[in-house]
DOKEMI-758405 format. One record per residue (C-alpha): x, y, z. Coordinates in steps of 0.5 Angstrom, whole numbers, plus 500, padded with zeros to 3 digits. Each point is the difference from the previous one (the first is absolute). Layout:
east->X north->Y up->Z
...
This chain:
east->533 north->443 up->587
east->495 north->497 up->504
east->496 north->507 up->499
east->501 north->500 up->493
east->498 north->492 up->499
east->493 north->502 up->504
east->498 north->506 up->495
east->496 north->496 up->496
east->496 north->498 up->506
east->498 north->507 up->500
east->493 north->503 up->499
east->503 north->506 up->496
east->504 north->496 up->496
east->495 north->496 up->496
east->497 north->506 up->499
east->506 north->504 up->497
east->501 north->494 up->495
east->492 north->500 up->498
east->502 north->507 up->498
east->505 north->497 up->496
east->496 north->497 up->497
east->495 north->503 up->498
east->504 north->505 up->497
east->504 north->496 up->496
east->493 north->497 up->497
east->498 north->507 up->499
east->506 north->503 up->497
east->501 north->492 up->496
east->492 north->502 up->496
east->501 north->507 up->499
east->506 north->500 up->496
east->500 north->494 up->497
east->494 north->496 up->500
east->495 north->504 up->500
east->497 north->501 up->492
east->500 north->507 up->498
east->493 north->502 up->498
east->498 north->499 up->492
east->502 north->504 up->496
east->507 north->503 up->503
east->506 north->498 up->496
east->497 north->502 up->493
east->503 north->499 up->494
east->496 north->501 up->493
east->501 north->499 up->493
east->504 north->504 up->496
east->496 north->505 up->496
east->502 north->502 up->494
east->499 north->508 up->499
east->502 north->506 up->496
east->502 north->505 up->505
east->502 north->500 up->507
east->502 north->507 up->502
east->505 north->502 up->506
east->499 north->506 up->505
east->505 north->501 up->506
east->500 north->506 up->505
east->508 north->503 up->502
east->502 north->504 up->506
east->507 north->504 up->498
east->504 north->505 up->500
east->502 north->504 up->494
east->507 north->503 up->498
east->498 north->506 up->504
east->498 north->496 up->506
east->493 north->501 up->499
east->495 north->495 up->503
east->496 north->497 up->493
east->494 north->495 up->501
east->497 north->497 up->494
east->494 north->497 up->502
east->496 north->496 up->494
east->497 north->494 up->503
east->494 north->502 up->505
east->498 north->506 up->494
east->500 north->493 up->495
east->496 north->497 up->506
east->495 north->505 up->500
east->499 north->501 up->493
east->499 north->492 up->500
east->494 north->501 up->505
east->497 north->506 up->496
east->499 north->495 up->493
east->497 north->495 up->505
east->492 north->498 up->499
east->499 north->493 up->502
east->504 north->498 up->506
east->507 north->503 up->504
east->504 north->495 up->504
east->506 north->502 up->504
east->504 north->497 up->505
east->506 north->505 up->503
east->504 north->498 up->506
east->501 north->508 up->504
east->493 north->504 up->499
east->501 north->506 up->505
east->502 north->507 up->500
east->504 north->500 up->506
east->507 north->503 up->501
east->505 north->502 up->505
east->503 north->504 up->495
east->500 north->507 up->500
east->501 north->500 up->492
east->494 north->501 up->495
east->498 north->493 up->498
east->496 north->499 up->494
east->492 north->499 up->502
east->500 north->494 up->498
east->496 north->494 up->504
east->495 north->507 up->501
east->501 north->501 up->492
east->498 north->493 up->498
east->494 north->500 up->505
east->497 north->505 up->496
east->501 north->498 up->494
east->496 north->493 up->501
east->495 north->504 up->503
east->500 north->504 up->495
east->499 north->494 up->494
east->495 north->497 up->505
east->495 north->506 up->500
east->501 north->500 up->493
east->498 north->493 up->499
east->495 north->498 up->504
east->501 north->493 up->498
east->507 north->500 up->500
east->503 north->495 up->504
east->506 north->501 up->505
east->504 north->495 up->504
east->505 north->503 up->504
east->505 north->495 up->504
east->505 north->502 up->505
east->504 north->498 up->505
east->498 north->499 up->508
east->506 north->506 up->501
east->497 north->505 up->498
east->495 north->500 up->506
east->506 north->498 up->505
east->498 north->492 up->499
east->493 north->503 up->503
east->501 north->505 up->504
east->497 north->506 up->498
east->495 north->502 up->495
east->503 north->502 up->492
east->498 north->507 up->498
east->502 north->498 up->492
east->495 north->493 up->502
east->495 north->503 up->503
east->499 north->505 up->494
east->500 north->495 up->495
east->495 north->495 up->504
east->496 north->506 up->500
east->499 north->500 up->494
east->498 north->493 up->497
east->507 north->499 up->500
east->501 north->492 up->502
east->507 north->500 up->504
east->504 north->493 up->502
east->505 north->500 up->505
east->504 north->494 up->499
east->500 north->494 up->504
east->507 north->500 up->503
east->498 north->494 up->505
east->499 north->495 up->494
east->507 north->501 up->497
east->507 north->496 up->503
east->504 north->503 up->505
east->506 north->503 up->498
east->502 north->502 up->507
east->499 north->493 up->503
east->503 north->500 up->507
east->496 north->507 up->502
east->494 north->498 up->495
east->499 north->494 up->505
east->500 north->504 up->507
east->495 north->505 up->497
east->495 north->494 up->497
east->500 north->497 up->507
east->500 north->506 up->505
east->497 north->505 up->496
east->497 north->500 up->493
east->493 north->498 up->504
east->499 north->507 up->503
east->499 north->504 up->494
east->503 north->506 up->499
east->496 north->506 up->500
east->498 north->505 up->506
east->503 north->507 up->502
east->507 north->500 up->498
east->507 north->503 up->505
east->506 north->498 up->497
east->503 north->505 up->494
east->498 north->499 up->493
east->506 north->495 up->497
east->500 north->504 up->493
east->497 north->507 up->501
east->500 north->505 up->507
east->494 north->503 up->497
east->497 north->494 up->499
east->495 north->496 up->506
east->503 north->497 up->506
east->499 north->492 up->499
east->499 north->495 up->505
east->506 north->495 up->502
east->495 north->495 up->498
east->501 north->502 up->493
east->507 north->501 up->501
east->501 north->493 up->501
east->497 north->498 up->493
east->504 north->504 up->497
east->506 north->497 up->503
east->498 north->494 up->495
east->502 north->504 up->495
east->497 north->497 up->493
east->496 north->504 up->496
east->496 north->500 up->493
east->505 north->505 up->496
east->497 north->500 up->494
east->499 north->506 up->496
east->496 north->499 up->494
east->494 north->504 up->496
east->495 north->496 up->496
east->494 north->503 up->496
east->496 north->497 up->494
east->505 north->503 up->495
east->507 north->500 up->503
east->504 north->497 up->507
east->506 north->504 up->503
east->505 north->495 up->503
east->504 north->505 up->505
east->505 north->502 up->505
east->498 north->506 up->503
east->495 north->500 up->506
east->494 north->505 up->500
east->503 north->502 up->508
east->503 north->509 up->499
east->506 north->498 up->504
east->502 north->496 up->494
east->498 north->505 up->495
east->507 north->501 up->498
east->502 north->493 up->500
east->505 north->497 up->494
east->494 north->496 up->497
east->498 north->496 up->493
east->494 north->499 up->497
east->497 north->494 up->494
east->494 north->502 up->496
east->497 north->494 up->496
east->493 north->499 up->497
east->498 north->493 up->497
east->498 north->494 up->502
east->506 north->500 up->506
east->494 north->505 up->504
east->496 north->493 up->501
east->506 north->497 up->504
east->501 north->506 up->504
east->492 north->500 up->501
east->501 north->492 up->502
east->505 north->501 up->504
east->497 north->506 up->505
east->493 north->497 up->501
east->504 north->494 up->503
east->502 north->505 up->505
east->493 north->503 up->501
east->497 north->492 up->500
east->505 north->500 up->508
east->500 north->506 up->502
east->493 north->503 up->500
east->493 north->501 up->495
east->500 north->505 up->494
east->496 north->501 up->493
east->504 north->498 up->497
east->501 north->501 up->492
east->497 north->494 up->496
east->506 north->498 up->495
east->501 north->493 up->497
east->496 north->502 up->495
east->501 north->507 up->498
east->504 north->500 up->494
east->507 north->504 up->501
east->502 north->500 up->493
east->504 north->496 up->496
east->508 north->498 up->501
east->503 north->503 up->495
east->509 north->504 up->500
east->506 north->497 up->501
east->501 north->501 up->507
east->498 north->495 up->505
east->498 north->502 up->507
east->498 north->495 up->506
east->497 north->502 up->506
east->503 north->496 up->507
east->500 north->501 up->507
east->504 north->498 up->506
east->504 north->494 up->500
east->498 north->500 up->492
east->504 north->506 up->500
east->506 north->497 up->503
east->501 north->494 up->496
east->498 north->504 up->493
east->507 north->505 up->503
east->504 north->494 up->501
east->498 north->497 up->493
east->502 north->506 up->496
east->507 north->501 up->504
east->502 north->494 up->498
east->499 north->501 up->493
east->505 north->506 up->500
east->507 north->499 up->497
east->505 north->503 up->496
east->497 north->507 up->496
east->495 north->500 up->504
east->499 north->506 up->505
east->496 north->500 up->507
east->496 north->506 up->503
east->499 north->499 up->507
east->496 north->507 up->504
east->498 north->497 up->507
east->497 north->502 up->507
east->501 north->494 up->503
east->506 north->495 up->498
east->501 north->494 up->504
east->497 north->493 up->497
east->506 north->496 up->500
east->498 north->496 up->494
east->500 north->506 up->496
east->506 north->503 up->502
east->504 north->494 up->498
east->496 north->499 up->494
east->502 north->508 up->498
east->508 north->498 up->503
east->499 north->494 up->495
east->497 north->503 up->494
east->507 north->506 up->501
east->504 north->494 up->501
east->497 north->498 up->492
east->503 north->507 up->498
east->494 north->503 up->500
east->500 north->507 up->502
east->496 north->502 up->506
east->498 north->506 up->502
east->497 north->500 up->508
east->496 north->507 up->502
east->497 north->499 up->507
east->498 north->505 up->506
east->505 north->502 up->506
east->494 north->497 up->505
east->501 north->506 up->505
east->493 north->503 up->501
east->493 north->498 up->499
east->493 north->504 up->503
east->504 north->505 up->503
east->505 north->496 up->504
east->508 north->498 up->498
east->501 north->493 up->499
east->505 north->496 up->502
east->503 north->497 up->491
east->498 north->494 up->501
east->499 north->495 up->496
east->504 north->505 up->494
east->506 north->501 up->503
east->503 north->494 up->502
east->497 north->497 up->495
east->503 north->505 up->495
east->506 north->498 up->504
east->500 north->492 up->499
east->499 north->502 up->492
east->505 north->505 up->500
east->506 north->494 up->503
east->497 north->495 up->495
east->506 north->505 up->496
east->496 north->498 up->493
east->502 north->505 up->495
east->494 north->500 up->497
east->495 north->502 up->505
east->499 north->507 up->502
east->498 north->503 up->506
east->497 north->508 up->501
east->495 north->503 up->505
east->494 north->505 up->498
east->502 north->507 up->504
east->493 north->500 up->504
east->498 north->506 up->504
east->494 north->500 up->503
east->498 north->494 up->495
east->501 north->493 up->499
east->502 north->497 up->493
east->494 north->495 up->501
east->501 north->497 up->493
east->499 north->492 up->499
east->503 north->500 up->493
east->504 north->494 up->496
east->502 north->502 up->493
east->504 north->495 up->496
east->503 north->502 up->493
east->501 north->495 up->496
east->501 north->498 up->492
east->494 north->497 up->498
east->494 north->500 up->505
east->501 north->506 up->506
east->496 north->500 up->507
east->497 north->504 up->505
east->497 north->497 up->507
east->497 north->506 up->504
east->495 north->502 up->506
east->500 north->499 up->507
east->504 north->495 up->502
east->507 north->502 up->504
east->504 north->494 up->498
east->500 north->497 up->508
east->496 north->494 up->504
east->496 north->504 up->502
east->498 north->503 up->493
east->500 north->493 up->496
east->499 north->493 up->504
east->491 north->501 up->501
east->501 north->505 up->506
east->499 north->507 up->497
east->494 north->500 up->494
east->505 north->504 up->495
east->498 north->501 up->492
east->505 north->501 up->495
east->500 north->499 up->491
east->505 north->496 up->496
east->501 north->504 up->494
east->504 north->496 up->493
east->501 north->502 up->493
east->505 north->503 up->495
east->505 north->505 up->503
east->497 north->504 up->494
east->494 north->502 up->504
east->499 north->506 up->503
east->498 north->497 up->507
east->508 north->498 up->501
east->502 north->506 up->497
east->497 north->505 up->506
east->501 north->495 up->505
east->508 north->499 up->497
east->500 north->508 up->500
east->497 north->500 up->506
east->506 north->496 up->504
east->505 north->503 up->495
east->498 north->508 up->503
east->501 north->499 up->507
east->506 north->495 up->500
east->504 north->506 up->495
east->497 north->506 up->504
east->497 north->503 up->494
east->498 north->507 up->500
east->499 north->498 up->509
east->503 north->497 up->506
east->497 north->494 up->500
east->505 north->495 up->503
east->506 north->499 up->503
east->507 north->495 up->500
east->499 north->494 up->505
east->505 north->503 up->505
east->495 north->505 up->501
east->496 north->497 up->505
east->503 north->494 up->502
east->504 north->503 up->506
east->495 north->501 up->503
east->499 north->491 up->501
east->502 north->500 up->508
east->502 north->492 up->503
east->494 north->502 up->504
east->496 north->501 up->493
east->503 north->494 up->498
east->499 north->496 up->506
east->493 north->502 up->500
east->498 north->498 up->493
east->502 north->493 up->501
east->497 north->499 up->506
east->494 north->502 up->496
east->500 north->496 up->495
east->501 north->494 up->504
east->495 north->502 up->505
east->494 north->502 up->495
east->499 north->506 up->504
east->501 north->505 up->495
east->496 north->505 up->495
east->503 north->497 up->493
């Protein structure tokens, strides 16, 4: 006793709860205090247009158990790039051609690199914004190939400022602001490349800056005549991903151009496009669509959940699903007599490494005890592949919606940590955007002409106590990827 009651005489004590504190202070302004940069949380107006078209990619296996890829997105995309005269901005979270697979993946990051060389040749005074995430070189470990051509060619490349975001992992985010954000991150790399064997060795500096996990995710093409909202990220290992894609033209192309300069203004210098004079057309259709962003997409999701009721039938396609607000809402929308109709990823391999069914299998799990009759549960039958769709669809009498993009239905994904874009599409059940996207969800729940997905017995015997443990543990610490 007498020891313990002389600790606080000793040097090292004080020094310890100085670390304490200064932590605590850390983590207190990085997470809650702290202003996110201007811009981030967009929500534009609802635009009024005529026609908003749908792609999606689908990896599958046919009656005669034929792997099948039917890709649509990226061959959309470029043909969006080739019609582009005045400006092309581009914000993608994966840009690289990495792979630990064997498998022939589609040339995707080379594919588009090309291609945006290619209309820069032919425009000389065409210009070309390219935003990314810092992942692409390993948080500055090595130089980007794909960067590297596109710089070389007059192209402006931003490579988002990660620092100036929350932390999404405080108590690590913290240690690392501390003791280690200030050595930089670049040098002659020693340890495995994280996401490719191939591709080149990082530094443990870098490595340490990945390990706050926070990203700007976003999956969007803009050019003077038309924007792309995406799920699907110009990365060959993910060229077989279950993906949708949104095409709209108006007005809306000003929100999206309003909301990525916001991104360009915190994280670098480019030339960008002049726009807010530049007349996109005029609002005209039935249809209204809404560009939204980070914790915009979140409140809009929420909003929508809450008006189903009887008659209605909810469409939920998910990676990732863990937001416990939009989990009870979806339990409570059943609870109304809505039908829904949740299709999500089994989570057991991402960049070439198993993993482990987190969060979607316990929370699978969690839903399925809830015992409510109207909720159903499947999984995608993913091989090589991820179902990487981030798709709600509510069917109801008068007035159907879409919301669709980037964000995974996550902390991380909607509360101002991660920069995620999405759209917000209403209008009359009669429109040909909610029938492809209704056939769409309809093809791979009934298996049409395929072997898209399975009951949820399938896969949910693989959620260990261990896994169980493990997924709690993450959600109550933050130390997680979702």
């Amino acid at each position: 006793m007498k020891k313990l009651k002389k600790i606080h005489k000793k040097k090292w004590f004080w020094i310890f709860i100085a670390i304490i504190i200064l932590l605590s202070i850390v983590i207190a302004y990085h997470t809650s205090w702290k202003i996110p940069p201007e811009g981030v949380a967009y929500e534009g107006e609802f635009r009024n247009v005529e026609d908003i078209e749908f792609y999606n990619d689908l990896t599958y296996e046919n009656d005669d158990n034929e792997v099948i890829h039917e890709l649509e997105i990226f061959e959309e995309m470029y043909e969006t790039i080739s019609e582009a005269e005045d400006f092309i901005v581009i914000d993608m979270f994966l840009f690289n051609g990495y792979s630990d697979e064997e498998e022939d993946f589609p040339n995707i990051a080379e594919e588009l690199t090309d291609r945006l060389i290619e209309q820069k040749e032919k425009h000389e005074d065409l210009k070309v914004v390219f935003i990314t995430d810092e992942i692409n070189t390993v948080y500055g470990s090595y130089e980007s190939e794909e960067i590297d051509r596109l710089r070389d060619h007059e192209i402006d490349v931003v490579l988002t400022d990660l620092n100036r975001l929350r932390d999404s992992n405080p108590v690590y985010s913290s240690i690392w602001r501390v003791m280690f954000s200030w050595m930089g991150t670049g040098g002659t790399g020693w340890i495995d490349n994280p996401f490719a064997k191939e591709a080149p060795d990082v530094t443990l500096r870098s490595y340490l800056k990945l390990l706050n996990v926070k990203a700007n995710h976003r999956k969007v093409l803009i050019t003077e005549d038309a924007a792309m909202v995406s799920t699907a990220n110009p990365h060959d290992e993910s060229g077989f991903h279950e993906n949708v894609a949104f095409k709209m033209t108006g007005p809306i192309i000003k929100d999206l151009l309003e909301a990525e300069e916001a991104v360009v203004n915190f994280s670098g210098e480019a030339d960008y496009p002049d726009y807010e004079d530049r007349d996109f057309g005029e609002e005209s259709g039935n249809l209204e669509v809404q560009y939204i962003t980070e914790q915009k997409i979140k409140n809009a999701v929420v909003e929508e959940l809450k008006k189903a009721e009887e008659g209605d039938q909810v469409w939920l396609g998910m990676y990732y699903l863990a937001d416990r607000h939009i989990i009870d809402q979806l339990d409570k929308a059943a609870d109304r007599g809505a039908v829904v109709n949740i299709i999500m990823d089994p989570n057991k391999q991402s960049f070439g490494h198993e993993k482990s069914g987190l969060p979607n299998l316990p929370v699978a799990a969690e839903m399925n005890q809830m015992g409510n009759e109207n909720l159903n549960l499947r999984w995608y039958e993913v091989n090589m592949e991820q179902f990487h769709p981030k798709l709600l669809y509510i069917d109801r009498k008068e007035e159907n919606v879409i919301v669709g993009g980037s964000g995974n239905y996550t902390r991380r994904n909607l509360a101002n940590l991660n920069l995620e874009a999405d759209v917000r599409i209403k209008g009359d059940p009669d429109e040909e955007i909610f029938t492809e996207v209704d056939d769409f969800f309809t093809r791979i729940w009934e298996n049409e002409d395929g072997n898209y997905t399975v009951e949820y017995e399938e896969y949910q015997d693989e959620l260990t106590t261990f896994r169980y443990i493990t997924y709690h543990l993450q959600k109550w610490s933050w130390f997680t990827s979702y």
